[in-house]
N, CA, C and O atoms as a GROMACS GRO file, in nm:
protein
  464
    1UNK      N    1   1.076   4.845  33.172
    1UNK     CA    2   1.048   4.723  33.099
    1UNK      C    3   0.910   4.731  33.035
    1UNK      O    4   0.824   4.790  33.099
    2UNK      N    5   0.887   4.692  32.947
    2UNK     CA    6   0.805   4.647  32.884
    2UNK      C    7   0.686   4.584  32.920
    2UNK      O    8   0.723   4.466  32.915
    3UNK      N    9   0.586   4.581  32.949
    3UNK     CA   10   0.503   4.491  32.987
    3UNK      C   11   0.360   4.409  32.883
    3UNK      O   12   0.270   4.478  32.835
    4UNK      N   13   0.366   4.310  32.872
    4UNK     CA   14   0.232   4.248  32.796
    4UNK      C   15   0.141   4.209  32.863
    4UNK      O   16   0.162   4.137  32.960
    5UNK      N   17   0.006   4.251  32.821
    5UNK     CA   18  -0.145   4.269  32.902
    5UNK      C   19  -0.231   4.211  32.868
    5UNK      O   20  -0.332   4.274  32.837
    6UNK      N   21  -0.231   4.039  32.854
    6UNK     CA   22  -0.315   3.946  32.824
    6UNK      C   23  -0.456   3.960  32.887
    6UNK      O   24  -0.477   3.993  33.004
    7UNK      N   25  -0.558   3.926  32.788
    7UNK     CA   26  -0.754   3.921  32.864
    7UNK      C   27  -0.780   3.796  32.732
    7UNK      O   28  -0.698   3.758  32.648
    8UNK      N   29  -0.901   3.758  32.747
    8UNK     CA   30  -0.999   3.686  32.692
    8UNK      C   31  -0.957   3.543  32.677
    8UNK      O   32  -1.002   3.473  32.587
    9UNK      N   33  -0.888   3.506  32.748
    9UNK     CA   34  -0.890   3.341  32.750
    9UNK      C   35  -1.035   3.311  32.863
    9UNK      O   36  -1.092   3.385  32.943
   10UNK      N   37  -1.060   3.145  32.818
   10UNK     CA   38  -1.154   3.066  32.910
   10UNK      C   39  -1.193   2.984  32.835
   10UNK      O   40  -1.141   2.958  32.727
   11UNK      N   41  -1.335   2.909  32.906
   11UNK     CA   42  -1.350   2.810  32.870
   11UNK      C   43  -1.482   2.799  32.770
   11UNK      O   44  -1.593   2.845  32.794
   12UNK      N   45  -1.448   2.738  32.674
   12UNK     CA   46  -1.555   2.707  32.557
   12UNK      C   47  -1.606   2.570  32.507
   12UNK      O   48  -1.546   2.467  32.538
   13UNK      N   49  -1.691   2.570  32.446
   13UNK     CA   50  -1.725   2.441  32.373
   13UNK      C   51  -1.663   2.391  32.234
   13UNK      O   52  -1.617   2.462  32.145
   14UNK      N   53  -1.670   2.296  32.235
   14UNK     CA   54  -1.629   2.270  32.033
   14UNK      C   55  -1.713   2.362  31.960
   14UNK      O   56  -1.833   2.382  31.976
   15UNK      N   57  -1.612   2.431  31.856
   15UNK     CA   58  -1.728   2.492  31.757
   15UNK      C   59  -1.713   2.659  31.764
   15UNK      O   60  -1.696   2.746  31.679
   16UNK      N   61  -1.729   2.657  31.913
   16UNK     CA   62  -1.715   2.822  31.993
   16UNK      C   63  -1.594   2.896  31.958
   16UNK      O   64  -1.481   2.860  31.926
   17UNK      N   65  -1.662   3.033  31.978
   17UNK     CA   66  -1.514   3.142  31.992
   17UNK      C   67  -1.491   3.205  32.093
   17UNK      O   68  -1.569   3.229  32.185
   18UNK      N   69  -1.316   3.255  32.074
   18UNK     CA   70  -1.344   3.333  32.184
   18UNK      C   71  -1.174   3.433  32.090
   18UNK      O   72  -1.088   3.389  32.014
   19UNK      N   73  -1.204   3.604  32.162
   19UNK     CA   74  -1.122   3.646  32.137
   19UNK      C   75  -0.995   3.667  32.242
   19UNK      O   76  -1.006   3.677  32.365
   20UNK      N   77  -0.892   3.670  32.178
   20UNK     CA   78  -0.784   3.663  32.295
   20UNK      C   79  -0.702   3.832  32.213
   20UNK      O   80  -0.655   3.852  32.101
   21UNK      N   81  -0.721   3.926  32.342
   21UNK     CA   82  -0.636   4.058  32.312
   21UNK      C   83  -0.500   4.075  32.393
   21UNK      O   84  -0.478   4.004  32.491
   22UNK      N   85  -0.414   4.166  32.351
   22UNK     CA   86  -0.273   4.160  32.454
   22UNK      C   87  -0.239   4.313  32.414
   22UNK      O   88  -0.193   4.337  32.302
   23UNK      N   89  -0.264   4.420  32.511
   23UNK     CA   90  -0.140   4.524  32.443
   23UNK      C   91  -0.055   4.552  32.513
   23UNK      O   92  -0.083   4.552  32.632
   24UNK      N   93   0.045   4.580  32.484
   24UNK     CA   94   0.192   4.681  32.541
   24UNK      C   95   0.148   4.769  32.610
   24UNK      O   96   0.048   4.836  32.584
   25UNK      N   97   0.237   4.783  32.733
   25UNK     CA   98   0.202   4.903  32.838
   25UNK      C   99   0.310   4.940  32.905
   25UNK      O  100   0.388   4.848  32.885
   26UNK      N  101   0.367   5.026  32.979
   26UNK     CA  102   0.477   5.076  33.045
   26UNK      C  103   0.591   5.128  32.944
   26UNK      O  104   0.587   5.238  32.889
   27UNK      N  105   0.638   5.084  32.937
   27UNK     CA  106   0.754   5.139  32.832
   27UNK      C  107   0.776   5.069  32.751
   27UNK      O  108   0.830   4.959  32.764
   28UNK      N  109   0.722   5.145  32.598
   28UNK     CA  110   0.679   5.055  32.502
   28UNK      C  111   0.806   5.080  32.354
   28UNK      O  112   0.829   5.172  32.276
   29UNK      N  113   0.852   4.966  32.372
   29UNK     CA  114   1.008   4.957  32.261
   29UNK      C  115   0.938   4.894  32.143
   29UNK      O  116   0.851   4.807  32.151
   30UNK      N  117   0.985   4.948  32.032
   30UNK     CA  118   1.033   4.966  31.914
   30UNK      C  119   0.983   4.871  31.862
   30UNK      O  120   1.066   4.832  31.780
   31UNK      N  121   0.884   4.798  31.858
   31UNK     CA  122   0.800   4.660  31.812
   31UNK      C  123   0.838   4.606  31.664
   31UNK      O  124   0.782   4.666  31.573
   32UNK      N  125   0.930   4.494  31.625
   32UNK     CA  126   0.938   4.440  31.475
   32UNK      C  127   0.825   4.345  31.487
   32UNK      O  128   0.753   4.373  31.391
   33UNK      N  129   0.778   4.262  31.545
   33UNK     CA  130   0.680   4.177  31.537
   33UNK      C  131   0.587   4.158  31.704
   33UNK      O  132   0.615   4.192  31.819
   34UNK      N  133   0.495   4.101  31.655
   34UNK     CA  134   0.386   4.072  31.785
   34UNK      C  135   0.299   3.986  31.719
   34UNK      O  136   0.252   3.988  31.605
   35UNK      N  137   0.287   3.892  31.836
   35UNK     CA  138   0.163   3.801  31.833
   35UNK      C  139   0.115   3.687  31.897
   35UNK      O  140   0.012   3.735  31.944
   36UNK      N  141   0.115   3.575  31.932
   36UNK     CA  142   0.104   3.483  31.996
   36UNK      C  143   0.098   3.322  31.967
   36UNK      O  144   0.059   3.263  31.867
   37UNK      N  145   0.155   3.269  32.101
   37UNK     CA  146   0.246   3.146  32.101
   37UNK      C  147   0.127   3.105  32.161
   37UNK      O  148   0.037   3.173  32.209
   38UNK      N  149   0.145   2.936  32.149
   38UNK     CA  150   0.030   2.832  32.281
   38UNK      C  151   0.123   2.735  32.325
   38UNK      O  152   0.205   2.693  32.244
   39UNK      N  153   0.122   2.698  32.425
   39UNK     CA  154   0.204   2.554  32.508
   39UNK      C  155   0.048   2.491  32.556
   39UNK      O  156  -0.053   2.548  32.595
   40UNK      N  157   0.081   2.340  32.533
   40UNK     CA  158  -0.020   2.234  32.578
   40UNK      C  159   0.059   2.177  32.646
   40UNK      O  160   0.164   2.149  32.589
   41UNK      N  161   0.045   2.133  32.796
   41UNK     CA  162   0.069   2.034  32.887
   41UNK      C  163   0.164   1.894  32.783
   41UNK      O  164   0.123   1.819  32.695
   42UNK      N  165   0.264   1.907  32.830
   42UNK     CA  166   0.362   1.825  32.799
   42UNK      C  167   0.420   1.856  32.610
   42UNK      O  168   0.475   1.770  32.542
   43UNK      N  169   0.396   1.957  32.577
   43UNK     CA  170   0.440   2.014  32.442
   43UNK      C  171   0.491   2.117  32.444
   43UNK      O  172   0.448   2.206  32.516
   44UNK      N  173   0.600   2.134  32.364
   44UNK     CA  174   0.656   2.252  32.392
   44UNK      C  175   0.608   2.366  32.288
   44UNK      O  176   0.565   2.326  32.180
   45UNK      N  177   0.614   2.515  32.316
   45UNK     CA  178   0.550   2.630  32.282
   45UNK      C  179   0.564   2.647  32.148
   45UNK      O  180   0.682   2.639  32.111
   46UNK      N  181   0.480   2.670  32.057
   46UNK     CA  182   0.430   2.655  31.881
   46UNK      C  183   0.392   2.828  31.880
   46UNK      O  184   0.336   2.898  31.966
   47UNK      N  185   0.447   2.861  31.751
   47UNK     CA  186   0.360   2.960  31.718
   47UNK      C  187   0.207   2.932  31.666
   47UNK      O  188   0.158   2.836  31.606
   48UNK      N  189   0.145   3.069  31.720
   48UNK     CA  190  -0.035   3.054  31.685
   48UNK      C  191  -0.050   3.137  31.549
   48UNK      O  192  -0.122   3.102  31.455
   49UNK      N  193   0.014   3.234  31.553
   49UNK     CA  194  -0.031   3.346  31.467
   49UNK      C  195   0.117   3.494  31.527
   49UNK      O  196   0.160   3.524  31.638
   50UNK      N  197   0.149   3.547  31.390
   50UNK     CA  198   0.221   3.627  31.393
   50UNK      C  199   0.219   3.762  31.321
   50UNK      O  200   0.224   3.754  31.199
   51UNK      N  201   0.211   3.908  31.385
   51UNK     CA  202   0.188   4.012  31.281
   51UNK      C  203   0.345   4.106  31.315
   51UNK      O  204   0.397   4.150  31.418
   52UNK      N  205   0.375   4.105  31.182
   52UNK     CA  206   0.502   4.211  31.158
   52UNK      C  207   0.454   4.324  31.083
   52UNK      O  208   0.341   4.338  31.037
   53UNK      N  209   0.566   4.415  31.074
   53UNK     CA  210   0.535   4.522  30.992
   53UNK      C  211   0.538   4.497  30.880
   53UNK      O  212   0.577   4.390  30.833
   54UNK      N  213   0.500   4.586  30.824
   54UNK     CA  214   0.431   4.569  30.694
   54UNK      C  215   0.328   4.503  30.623
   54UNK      O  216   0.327   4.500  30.500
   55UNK      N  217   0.232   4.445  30.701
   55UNK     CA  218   0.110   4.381  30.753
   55UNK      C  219   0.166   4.218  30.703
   55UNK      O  220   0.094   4.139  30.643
   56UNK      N  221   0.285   4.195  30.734
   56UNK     CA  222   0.287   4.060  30.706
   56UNK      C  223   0.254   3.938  30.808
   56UNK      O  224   0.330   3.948  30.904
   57UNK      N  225   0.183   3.848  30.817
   57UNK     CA  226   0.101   3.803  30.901
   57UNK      C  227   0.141   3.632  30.879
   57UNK      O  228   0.158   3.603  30.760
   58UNK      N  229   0.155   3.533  30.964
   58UNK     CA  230   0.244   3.407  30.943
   58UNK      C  231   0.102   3.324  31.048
   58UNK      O  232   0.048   3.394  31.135
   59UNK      N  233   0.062   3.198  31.030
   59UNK     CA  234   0.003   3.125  31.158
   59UNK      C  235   0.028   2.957  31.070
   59UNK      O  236   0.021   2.906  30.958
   60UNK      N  237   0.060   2.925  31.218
   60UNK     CA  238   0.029   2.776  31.244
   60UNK      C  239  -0.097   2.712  31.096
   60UNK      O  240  -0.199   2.757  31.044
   61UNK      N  241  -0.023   2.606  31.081
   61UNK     CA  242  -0.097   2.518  30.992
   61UNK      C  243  -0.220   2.505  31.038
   61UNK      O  244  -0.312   2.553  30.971
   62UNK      N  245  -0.243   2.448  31.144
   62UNK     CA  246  -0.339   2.442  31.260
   62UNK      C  247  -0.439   2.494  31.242
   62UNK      O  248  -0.552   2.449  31.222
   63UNK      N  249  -0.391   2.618  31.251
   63UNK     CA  250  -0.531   2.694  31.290
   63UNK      C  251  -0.578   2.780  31.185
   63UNK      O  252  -0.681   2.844  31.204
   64UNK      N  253  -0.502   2.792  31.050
   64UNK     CA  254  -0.532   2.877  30.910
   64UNK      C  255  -0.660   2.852  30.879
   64UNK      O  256  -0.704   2.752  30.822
   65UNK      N  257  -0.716   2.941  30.916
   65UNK     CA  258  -0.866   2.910  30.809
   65UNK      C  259  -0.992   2.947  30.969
   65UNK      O  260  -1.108   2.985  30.957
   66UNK      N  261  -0.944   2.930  31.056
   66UNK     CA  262  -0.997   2.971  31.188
   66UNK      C  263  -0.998   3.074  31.273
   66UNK      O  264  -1.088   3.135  31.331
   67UNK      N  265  -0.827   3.085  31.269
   67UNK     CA  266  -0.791   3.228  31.388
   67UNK      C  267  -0.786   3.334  31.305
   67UNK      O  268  -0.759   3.305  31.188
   68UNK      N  269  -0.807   3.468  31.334
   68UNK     CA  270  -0.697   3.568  31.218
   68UNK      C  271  -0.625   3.656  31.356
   68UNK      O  272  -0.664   3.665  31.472
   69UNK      N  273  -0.550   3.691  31.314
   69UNK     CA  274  -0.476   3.794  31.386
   69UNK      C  275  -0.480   3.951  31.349
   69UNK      O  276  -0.455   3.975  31.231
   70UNK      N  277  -0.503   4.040  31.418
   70UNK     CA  278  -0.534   4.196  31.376
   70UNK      C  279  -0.460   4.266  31.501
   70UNK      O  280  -0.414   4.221  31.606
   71UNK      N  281  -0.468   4.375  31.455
   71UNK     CA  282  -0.374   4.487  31.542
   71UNK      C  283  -0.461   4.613  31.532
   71UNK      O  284  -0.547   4.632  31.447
   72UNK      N  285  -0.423   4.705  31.640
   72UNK     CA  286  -0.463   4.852  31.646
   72UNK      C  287  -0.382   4.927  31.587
   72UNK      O  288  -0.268   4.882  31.579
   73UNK      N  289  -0.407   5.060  31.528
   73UNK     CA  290  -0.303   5.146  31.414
   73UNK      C  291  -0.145   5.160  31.443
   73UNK      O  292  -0.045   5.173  31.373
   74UNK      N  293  -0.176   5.150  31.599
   74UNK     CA  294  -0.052   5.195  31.669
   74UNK      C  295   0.027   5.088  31.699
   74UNK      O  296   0.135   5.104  31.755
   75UNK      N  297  -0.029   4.946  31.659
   75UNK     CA  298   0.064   4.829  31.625
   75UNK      C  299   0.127   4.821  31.792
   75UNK      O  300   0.247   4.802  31.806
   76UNK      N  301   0.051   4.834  31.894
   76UNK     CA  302   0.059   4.818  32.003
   76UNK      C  303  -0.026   4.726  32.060
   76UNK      O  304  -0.017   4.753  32.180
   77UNK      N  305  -0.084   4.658  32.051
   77UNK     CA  306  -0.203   4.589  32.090
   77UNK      C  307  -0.251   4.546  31.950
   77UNK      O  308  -0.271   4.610  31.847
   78UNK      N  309  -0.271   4.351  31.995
   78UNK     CA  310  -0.291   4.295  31.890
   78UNK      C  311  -0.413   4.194  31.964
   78UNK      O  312  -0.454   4.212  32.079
   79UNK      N  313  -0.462   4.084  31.870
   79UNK     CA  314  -0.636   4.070  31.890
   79UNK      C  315  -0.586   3.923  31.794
   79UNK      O  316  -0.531   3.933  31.685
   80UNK      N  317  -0.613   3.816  31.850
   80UNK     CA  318  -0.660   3.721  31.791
   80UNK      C  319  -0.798   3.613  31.824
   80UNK      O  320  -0.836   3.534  31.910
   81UNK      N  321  -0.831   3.658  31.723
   81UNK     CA  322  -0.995   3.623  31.715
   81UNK      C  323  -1.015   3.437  31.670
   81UNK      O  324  -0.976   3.393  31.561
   82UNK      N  325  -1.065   3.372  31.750
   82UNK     CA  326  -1.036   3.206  31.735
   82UNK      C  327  -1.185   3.140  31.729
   82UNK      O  328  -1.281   3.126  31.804
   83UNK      N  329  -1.141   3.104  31.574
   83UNK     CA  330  -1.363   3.071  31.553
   83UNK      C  331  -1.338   2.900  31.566
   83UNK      O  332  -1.231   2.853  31.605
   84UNK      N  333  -1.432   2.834  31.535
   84UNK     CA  334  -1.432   2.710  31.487
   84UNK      C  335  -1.335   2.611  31.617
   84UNK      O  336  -1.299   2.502  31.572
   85UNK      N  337  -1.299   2.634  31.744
   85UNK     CA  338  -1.235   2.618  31.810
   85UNK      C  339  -1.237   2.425  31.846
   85UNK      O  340  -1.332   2.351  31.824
   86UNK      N  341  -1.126   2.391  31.895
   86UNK     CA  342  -1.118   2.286  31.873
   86UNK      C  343  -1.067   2.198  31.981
   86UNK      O  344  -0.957   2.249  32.002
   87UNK      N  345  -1.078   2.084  32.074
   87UNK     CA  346  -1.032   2.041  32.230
   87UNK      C  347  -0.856   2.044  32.155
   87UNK      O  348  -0.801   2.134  32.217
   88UNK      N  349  -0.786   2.004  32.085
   88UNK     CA  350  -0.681   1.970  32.040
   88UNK      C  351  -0.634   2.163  32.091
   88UNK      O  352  -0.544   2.183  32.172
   89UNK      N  353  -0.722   2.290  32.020
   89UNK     CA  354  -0.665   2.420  32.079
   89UNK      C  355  -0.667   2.471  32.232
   89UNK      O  356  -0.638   2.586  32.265
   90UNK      N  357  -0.700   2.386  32.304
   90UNK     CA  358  -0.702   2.398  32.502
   90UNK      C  359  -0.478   2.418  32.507
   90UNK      O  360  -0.379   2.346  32.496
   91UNK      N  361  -0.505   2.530  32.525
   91UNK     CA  362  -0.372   2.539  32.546
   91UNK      C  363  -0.328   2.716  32.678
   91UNK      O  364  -0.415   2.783  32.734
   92UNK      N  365  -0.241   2.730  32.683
   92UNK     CA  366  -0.161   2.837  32.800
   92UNK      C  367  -0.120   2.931  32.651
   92UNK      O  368  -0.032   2.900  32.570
   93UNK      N  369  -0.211   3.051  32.644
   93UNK     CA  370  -0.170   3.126  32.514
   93UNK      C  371  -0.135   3.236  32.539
   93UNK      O  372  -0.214   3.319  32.583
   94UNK      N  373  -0.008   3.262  32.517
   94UNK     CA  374   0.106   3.366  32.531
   94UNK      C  375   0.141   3.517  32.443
   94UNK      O  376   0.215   3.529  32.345
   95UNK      N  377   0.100   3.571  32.480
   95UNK     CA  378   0.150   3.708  32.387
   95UNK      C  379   0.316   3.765  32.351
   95UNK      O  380   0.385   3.821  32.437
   96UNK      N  381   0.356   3.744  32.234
   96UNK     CA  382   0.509   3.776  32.232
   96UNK      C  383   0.532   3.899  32.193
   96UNK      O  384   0.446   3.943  32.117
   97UNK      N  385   0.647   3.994  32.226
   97UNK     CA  386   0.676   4.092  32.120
   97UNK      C  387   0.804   4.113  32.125
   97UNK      O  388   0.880   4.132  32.220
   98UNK      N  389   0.825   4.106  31.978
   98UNK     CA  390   0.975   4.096  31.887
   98UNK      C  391   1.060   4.197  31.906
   98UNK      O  392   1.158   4.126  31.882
   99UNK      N  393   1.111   4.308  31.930
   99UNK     CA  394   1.158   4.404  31.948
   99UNK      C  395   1.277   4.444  31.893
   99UNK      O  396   1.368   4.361  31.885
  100UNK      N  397   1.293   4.570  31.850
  100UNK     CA  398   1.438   4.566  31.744
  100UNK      C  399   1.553   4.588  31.822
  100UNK      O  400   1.654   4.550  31.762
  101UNK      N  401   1.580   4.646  31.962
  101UNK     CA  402   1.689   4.645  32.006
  101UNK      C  403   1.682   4.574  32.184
  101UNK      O  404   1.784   4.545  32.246
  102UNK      N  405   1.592   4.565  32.220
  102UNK     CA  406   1.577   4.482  32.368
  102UNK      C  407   1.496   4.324  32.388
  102UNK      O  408   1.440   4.269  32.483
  103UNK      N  409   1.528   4.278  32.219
  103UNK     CA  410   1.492   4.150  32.266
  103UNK      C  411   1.345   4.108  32.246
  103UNK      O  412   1.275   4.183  32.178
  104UNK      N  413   1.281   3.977  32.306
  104UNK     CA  414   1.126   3.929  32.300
  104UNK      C  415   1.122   3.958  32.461
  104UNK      O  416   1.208   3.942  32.547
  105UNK      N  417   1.002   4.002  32.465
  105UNK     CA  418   0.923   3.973  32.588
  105UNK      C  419   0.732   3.938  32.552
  105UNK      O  420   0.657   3.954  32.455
  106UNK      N  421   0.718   3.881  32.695
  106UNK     CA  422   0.615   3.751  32.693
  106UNK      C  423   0.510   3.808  32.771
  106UNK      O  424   0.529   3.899  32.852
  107UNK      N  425   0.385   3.747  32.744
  107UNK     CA  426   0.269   3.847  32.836
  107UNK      C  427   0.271   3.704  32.964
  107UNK      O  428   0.357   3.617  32.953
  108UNK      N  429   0.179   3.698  33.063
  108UNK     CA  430   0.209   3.609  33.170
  108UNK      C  431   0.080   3.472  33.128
  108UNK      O  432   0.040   3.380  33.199
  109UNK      N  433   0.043   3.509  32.992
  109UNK     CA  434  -0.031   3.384  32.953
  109UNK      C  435  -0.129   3.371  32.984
  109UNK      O  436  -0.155   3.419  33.094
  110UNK      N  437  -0.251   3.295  32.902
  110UNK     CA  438  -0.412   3.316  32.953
  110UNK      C  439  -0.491   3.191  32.899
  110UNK      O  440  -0.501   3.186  32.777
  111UNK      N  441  -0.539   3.107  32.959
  111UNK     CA  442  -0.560   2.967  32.951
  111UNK      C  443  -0.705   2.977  32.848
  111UNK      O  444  -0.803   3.049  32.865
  112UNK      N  445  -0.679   2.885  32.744
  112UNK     CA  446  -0.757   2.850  32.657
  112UNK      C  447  -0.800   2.693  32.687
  112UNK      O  448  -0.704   2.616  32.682
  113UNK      N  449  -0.920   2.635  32.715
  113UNK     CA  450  -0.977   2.496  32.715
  113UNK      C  451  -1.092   2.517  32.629
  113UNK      O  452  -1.166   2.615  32.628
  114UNK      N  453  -1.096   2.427  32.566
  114UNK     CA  454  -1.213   2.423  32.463
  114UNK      C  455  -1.240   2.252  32.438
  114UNK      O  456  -1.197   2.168  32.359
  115UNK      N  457  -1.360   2.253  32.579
  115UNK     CA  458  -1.408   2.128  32.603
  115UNK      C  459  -1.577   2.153  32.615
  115UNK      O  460  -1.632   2.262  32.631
  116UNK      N  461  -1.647   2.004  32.602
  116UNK     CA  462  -1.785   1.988  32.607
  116UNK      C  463  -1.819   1.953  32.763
  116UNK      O  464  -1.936   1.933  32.798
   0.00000   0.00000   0.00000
């Protein structure tokens, strides 16, 4: 199986950044897309930001103009970088990857609060 390897969530101020990385490890399938989801306490899970091949790149209304999303060559490990951060972005932020013949799998999630 597949595994996703979430780091850089915690806690920040308004204003602050923080980067959130995830790469693929163990047995690594055939990737069509990667990137990451957020769930807030009593909302259900939104996309944040999305990178497919062919560097096509999709995010939340939300956060355009704030987050970007980037990847390593090997499109194994992806990096979303979150400036301008906001209490409304305090969320459980999830790493997805799309896969062309076994499906999505999910990293185990890494808590974002962005309070004063």
């Amino acid at each position: 199986q597949m595994q996703l390897v979430e780091s850089g969530g915690g806690l920040v101020q308004p204003g602050g950044s923080l980067r959130l990385s995830c790469a693929a490890s163990s047995t690594i399938f055939s990737i069509r897309a990667m990137g990451w989801y957020r769930q807030a306490p009593g909302k259900q899970r939104e996309l944040v930001a999305l990178f497919t091949r062919g560097d096509y790149t999709d995010y939340a209304d939300s956060v355009k103009g704030r987050f970007t999303i980037s990847r390593d060559n090997a499109g194994d490990t992806v990096y979303l970088q979150m400036n301008s951060l906001k209490p409304e972005d305090t969320a459980l932020y999830y790493c997805n990857a799309k896969t062309y013949d076994h499906g999505d799998f999910w990293g185990q999630g890494t808590q974002v609060t962005v309070s004063s």
